[in-house]
Structures are given as structure tokens and as C-alpha cells.
C-alpha positions in Angstrom: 100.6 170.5 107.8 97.5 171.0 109.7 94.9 168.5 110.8 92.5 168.2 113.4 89.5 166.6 114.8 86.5 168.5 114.4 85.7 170.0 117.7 82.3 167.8 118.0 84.5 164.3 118.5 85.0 162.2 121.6 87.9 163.0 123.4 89.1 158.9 122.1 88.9 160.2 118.5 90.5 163.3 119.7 93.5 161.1 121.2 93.9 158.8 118.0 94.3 161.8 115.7 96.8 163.2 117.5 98.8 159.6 118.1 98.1 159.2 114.3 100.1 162.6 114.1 102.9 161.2 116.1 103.2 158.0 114.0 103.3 160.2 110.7 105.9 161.7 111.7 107.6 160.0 113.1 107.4 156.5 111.7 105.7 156.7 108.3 107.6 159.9 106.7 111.5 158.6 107.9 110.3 155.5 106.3 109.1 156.3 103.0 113.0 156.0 101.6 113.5 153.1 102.6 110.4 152.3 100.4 111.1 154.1 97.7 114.5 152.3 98.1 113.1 149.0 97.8 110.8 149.7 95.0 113.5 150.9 92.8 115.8 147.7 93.6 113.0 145.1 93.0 111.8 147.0 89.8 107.8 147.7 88.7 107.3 144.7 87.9 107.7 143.3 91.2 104.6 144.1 93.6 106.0 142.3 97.1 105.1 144.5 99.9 108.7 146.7 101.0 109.5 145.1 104.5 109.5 148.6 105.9 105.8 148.6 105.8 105.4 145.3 107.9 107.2 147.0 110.2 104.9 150.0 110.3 101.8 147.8 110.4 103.2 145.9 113.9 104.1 149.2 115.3 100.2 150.7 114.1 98.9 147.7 115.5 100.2 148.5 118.9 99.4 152.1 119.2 95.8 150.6 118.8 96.2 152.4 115.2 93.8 149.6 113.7 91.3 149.4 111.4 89.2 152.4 112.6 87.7 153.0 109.0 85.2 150.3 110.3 82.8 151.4 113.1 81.7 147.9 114.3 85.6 147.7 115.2 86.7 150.8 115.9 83.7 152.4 117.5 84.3 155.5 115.7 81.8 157.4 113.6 83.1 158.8 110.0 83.1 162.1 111.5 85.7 160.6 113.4 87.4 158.8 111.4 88.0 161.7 108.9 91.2 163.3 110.5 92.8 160.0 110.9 92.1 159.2 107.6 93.3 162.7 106.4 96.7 161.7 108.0 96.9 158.5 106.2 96.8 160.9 103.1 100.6 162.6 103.5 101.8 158.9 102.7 99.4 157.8 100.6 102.0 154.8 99.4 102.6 153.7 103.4 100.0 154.5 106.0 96.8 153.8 105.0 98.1 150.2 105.0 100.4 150.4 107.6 97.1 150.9 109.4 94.9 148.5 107.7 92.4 151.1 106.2 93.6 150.8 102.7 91.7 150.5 99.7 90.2 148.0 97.8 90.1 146.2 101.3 88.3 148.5 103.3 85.6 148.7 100.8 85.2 144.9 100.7 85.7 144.6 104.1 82.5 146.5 104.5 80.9 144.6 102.1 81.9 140.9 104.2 80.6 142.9 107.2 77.3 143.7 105.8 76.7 141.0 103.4 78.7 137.9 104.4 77.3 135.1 106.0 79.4 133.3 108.8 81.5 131.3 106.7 82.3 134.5 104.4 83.0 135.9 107.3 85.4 133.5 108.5 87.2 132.6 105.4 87.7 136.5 104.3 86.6 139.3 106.7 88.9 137.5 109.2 92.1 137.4 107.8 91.6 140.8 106.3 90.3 142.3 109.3 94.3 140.7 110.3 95.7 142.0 107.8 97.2 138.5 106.7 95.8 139.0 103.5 94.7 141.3 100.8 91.6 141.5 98.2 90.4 142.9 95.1 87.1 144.5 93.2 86.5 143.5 89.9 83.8 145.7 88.6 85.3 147.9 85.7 85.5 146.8 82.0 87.6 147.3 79.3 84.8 147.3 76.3 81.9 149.3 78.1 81.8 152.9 79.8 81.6 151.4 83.0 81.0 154.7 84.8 77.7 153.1 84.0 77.7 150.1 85.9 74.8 148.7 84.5 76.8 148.0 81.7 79.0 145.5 83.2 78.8 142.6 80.7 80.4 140.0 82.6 78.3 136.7 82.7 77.5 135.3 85.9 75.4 132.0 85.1 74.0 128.9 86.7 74.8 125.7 86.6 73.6 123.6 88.4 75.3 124.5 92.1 77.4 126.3 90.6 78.0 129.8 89.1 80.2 130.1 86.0 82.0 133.3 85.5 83.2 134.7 81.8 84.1 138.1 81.2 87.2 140.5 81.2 87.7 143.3 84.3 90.6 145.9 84.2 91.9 148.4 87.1 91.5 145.5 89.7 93.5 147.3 92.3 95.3 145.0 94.4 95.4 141.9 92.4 99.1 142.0 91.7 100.1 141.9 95.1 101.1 138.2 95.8 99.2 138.7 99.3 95.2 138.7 97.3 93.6 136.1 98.1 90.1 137.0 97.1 88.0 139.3 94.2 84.6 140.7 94.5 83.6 140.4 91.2 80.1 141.7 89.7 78.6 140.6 87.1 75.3 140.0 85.3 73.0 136.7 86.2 70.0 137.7 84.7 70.0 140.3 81.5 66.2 140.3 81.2 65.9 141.7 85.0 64.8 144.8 85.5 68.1 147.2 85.2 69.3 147.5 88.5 68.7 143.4 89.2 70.9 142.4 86.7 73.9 142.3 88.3 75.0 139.9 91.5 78.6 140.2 93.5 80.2 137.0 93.7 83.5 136.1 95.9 86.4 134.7 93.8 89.2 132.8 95.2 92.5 134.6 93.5 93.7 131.2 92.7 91.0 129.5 90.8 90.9 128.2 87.8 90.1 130.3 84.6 91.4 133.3 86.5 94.3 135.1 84.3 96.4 138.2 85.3 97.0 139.8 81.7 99.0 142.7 82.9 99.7 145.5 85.3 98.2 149.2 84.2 100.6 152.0 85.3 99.2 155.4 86.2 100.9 157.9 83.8 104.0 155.4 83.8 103.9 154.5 87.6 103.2 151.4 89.0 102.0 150.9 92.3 103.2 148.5 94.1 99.6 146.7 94.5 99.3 146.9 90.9 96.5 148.0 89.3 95.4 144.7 86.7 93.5 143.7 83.7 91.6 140.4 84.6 90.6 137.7 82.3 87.9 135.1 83.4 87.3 132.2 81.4 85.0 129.5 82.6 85.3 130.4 86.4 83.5 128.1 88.5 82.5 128.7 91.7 79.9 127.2 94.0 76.2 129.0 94.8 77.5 130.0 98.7 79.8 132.3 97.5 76.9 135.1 96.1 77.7 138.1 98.7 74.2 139.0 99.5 71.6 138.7 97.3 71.1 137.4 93.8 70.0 140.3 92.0 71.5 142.8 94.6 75.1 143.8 93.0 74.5 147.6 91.9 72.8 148.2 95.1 75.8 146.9 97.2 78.3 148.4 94.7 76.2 151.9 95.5 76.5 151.3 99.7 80.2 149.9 98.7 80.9 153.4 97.6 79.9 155.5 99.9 82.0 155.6 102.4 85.3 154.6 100.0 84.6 157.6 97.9 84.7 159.9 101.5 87.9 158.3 102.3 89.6 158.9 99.3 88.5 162.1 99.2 90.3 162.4 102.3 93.4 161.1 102.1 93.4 163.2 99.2 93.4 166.8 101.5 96.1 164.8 103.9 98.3 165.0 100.1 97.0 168.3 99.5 98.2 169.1 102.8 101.8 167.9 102.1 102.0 170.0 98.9 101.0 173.1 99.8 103.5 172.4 103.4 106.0 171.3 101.0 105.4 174.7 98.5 105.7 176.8 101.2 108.9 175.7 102.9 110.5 176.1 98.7 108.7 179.4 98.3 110.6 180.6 101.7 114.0 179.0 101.3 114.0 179.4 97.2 115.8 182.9 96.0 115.2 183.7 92.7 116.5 187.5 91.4 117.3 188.6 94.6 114.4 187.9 96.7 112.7 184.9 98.6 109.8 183.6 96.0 107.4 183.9 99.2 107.7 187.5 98.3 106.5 187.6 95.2 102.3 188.7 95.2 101.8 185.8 92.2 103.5 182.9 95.0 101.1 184.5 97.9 98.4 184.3 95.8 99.2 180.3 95.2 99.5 180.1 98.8 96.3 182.0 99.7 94.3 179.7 97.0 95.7 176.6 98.3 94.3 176.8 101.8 91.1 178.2 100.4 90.3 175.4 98.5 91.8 172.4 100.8 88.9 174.2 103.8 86.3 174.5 101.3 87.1 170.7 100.8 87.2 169.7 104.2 84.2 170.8 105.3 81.9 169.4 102.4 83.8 166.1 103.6 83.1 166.7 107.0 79.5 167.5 106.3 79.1 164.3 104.2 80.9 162.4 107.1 78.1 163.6 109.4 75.0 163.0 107.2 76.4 159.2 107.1 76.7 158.9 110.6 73.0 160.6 111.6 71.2 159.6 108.4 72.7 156.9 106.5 74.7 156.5 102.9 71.9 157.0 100.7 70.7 160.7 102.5 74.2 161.8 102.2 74.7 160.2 98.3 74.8 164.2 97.5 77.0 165.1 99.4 80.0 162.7 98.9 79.2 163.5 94.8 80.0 166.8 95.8 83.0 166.0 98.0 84.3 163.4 95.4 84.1 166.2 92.8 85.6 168.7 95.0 88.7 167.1 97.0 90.5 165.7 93.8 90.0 169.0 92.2 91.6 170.8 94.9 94.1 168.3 95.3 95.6 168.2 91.9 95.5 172.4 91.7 97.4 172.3 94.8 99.8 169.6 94.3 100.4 171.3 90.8 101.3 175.0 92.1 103.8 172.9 94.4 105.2 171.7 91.0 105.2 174.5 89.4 107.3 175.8 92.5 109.7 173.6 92.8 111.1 173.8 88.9 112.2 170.3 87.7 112.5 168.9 90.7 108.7 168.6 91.1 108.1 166.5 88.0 111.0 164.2 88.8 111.5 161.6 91.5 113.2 163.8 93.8 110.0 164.8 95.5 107.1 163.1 95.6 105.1 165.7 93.9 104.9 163.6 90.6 103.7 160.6 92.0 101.2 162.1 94.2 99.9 164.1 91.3 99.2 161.2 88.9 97.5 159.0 91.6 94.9 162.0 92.6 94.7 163.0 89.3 93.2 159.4 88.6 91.0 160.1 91.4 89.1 161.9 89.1 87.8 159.0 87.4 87.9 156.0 89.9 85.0 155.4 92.3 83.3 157.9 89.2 84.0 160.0 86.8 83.7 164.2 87.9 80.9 164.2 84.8 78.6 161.3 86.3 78.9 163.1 90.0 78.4 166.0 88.6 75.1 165.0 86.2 73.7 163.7 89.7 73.5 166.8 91.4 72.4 168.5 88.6 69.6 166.0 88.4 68.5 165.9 92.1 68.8 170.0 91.8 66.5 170.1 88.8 64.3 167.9 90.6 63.5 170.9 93.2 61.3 172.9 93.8 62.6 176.1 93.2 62.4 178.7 96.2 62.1 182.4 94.4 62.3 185.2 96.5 59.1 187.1 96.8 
């Protein structure tokens, strides 16, 4: 599987990407039965964390493998941070929480960081940041195309101190883990704002009253350990500190909230890319079928050939949109991670699916991970945006240019 730091990083960054190589390998990947293990033991219904990850998470911690998605931590730029979180990819199940840059966390931790006032800070960016604790973004909604997200219909509404939350939320990642402590949740406070003033982020306490787990959503019959919830909130109460940011100012924090998740997704999604196309060919060089090695056949080398193709191609739109964020900020590079989020999913999937294909039964059962890693990237197609919205947004901004005609 090949990653490596672009050529431009500091020889630190350098130094983590090739100790986060080391603790793949080593650590993560030898652990992943013992995971599985677990899981299958416990049930789906169960979402306690396997042991063996704790024990990853101590051993990360010491290697100085730490929340380095965040650069006030980890003094890291994206660029940076891109390999590392490429790695986290091969184990998409383990490592990026064995190293504390998981999602829906990191995205909120960001948020704290940014947004949070000292006592936010304390109560929730802390223990995250610790990884005592895990959280949860309640955005998406069952009864509106909430690719739009100013259609969230959620109420968020004043009384007196106090804000009162009713409304329902679905694919709350994270929220069946026994560990969450805290949503994010957004929601409307004034309907009669202009459009993007509507809707205000609010922090919820997991265990306050009015808050109801109706049920775990599995992807394509899988659930994640985490879990993956619909939400019910009747009557929530909670006091006028716990706004994060403004009133007013939830689509414009959900935007900058984005940004950089979408980027490392889309990353983690070429470290899985990278696995399958490893993993198809090691079968397509050990597999005989009439007589020959399948890495003979022209139709397998052509698989092959496309695979690396499109996980580069990939890679470097990533990169690019990694750099842009660094030297010019989230909203210059908004372009670019539409691209990437459009692109690294795609080539994902296409890959992981030739490794399928490949491997014959085996790759649409449990005896590889190909299955599992298919459905969750496949879903990456419509979390953090649908391809179509991404899509419609660069067609947009590339209408809105002036067009350069050659003389």
C-alpha cells in the first residue's frame, strides 16, 4: 500500500507518517480480529467500544500519535495531516479513533475550538480532546431533503433563559456509543430571518430530558459500532449559554464545520482504496484460474492499471484542496474539496469493487473486509453531501466565469 508525505512537509510530518506506517501495521491491522471478534460476540445491537481499541488508543497516545487533525494541537497544516489521515483509512473501523481523529468528533471538536467560549471549552473540547468522551451532530432530517440545510425544520425557541428544542434528526453518528456525552444540534430560531440566519447550533447534553434514541440505522445491513441514530427531541430544554457561536450563525458554522471533515474523509477514503487495490493484487497473483495466474490476464491489468490511475488523480485534488486551506482558508478552497468529495468516493467504490469482483464470493462476504468497506464509502457518497449538490456547485461557480476563448 503506498503512502507518503508530499515532498513539501516538515521533516516532523515526515516522521509521523512514517510512525503512523509502523503503528498500521503493526498494531492496528493484527488487531482488527480481535475486533471483529468482539463485535460478532456482543451482537449489532451492542455499540460498547471492543477493548482492543483502548488499547490502541494508549499505545497512539504514546507514539505522540494524537489528535493531529487539529492544527492548534498538533502544529500540523492539512497538507500535513493528509498522509496520516490517509493511513487511518486501511482501518477505517480502528485507527482513526485509536488516534483520536475520528468523526463526528473531530468536526465538533473544531467547532468547540472556534466557537466555544471557556466553559464550552472546558465541559466538552476538554474531555474530547482526551478522548474520555465521545459526541454527536444532529443536523439531518428524516422529512426534508436535508442536502439542503436550510431546510432543517427543527425548532429552536426562546423561553425565557432558556431554549426549547422540538424536532426529529436521523444519521446522528455516534449517538449509540454509550461513551456520547454531547450533540451539536441545529436547528431554526427564527423562520422569518433572512435564509441563511435561520438556523443556530446549540450544545445538547446526551442525557437530557426529552432526548429519545428511536433506533440504530444500519448501512446496507451493517451496523457500526458507533451507531448511526434516528433522534427524537421533544420539549428539550436547555439554558441560553449553550448557543455555540452566534444566534443566527448555524449554516455558516455547519459550512466551516465541513470543510475540513469532507477532506478527511475523502482521505481516509484513498488509505481504503489503497487496501483494495493491495489486497486485488496479491489475489490476482496468487489466484489460478484455467491454468494461468489472473495477473496475466490483459482484462485484470487493465483493473489494476485503472485503480492506481484514479486513487493519484484523487490524491492530488486532495492534496491541492489541503493546500488552498492551509494558504487561503476554507471558503477559497470550498471548490476544491466539492471536487475532492466527488472524486475520492468515486474512486474508492470503483476500486474496492474490482477487488470484489476479484476475489469471487469471498469479497461480498465477511471473510474480507471488502463488503464492509464498500458499503461505508459507498455512503460516502451522500454524507457531508450528496455527489449532485457538489457537483451543481461547480457547475454554478464555472458558469459564473468568464469564459477564456482562444483567439
Amino acid at each position: 500500500m503506498l503512502t507518503t508525505a508530499p515532498a513539501d512537509t516538515s521533516r516532523r510530518a515526515q516522521e509521523l507518517a512514517e510512525r503512523m506506517t509502523v503503528f498500521m501495521r503493526m498494531y492496528v491491522l493484527p488487531a482488527e480480529p480481535a475486533y471483529e471478534a468482539y463485535r460478532a460476540e456482543a451482537g449489532p445491537a451492542d455499540h460498547n467500544l471492543p477493548p482492543v481499541v483502548e488499547e490502541l488508543k494508549a499505545r497512539a497516545r504514546k507514539l505522540g500519535l494524537w489528535n493531529l487533525f487539529l492544527p492548534a494541537e498538533s502544529g500540523l497544516t492539512q497538507l500535513e495531516y493528509a498522509p496520516i489521515a490517509e493511513l487511518s483509512g486501511w482501518s477505517n473501523d480502528l485507527a482513526p479513533e485509536a488516534i483520536n481523529c475520528q468523526a463526528p468528533d473531530t468536526g465538533n471538536m473544531e467547532l468547540l475550538h472556534q466557537l466555544g467560549t471557556p466553559e464550552q471549552r472546558r465541559d466538552w473540547l476538554e474531555p474530547l480532546l482526551a478522548g474520555r468522551i465521545r459526541s454527536a451532530f444532529a443536523m439531518t432530517e428524516p422529512d426534508v431533503a436535508s442536502s439542503d440545510a436550510t431546510n432543517i425544520a427543527t425548532r429552536i425557541e426562546r423561553d425565557g433563559d432558556d431554549y426549547v428544542i422540538t424536532g426529529r434528526k436521523w444519521w446522528v453518528s455516534g449517538a449509540a456509543d454509550p461513551r456520547c456525552a454531547v450533540l451539536i444540534v441545529m436547528g431554526k430560531t427564527d423562520p422569518d430571518a433572512p435564509v441563511h440566519r435561520q438556523q443556530t447550533m446549540v450544545i445538547v447534553p446526551m442525557g437530557t430530558p426529552g432526548v429519545t434514541v428511536v433506533r440504530d440505522l444500519s448501512i446496507f445491513g451493517r451496523h457500526d459500532q458507533h451507531g448511526h441514530v434516528e433522534l427524537r427531541l421533544d420539549g428539550v430544554r436547555v439554558p441560553r449559554t449553550a448557543v455555540l457561536g452566534e444566534e443566527g450563525g448555524g449554516f455558516a458554522a455547519a459550512q466551516a464545520r465541513l470543510g475540513p471533515g469532507r477532506i478527511h474523509h475523502c482521505l481516509r477514503a484513498l488509505g481504503a482504496a489503497e487496501r483494495a487495490l493491495a489486497m486485488l493484487v496479491d489475489r490476482a497473483q496468487h489466484r489460478v484460474a484455467f491454468g494461468t495466474p489472473l495477473a496475466e490476464q490483459g482484462i485484470i491489468q487493465e483493473q489494476i492499471a485503472e485503480s492506481r490511475l484514479e486513487i493519484e488523480q484523487a490524491r492530488l485534488l486532495c492534496h491541492q484542496a489541503c493546500h488552498v486551506i492551509d494558504t487561503a482558508g476554507n471558503k477559497a478552497a470550498r471548490h476544491l474539496v466539492a471536487m475532492a468529495k466527488v472524486a475520492a468516493p468515486r474512486a474508492a467504490t470503483a476500486v474496492i469493487d474490482r477487488a470484489i469482483q476479484v476475489h469471487g464470493g469471498a469479497g461480498i462476504s465477511d471473510t474480507t473486509p471488502l463488503a464492509a468497506m464498500y458499503g461505508w464509502h459507498r455512503a460516502m457518497r451522500l454524507f457531508d453531501g450528496p455527489d449532485e449538490v457538489h457537483l451543481q456547485s461547480l457547475a454554478k461557480a464555472e458558469l459564473a466565469r468568464t469564459p477564456e476563448l482562444p483567439v
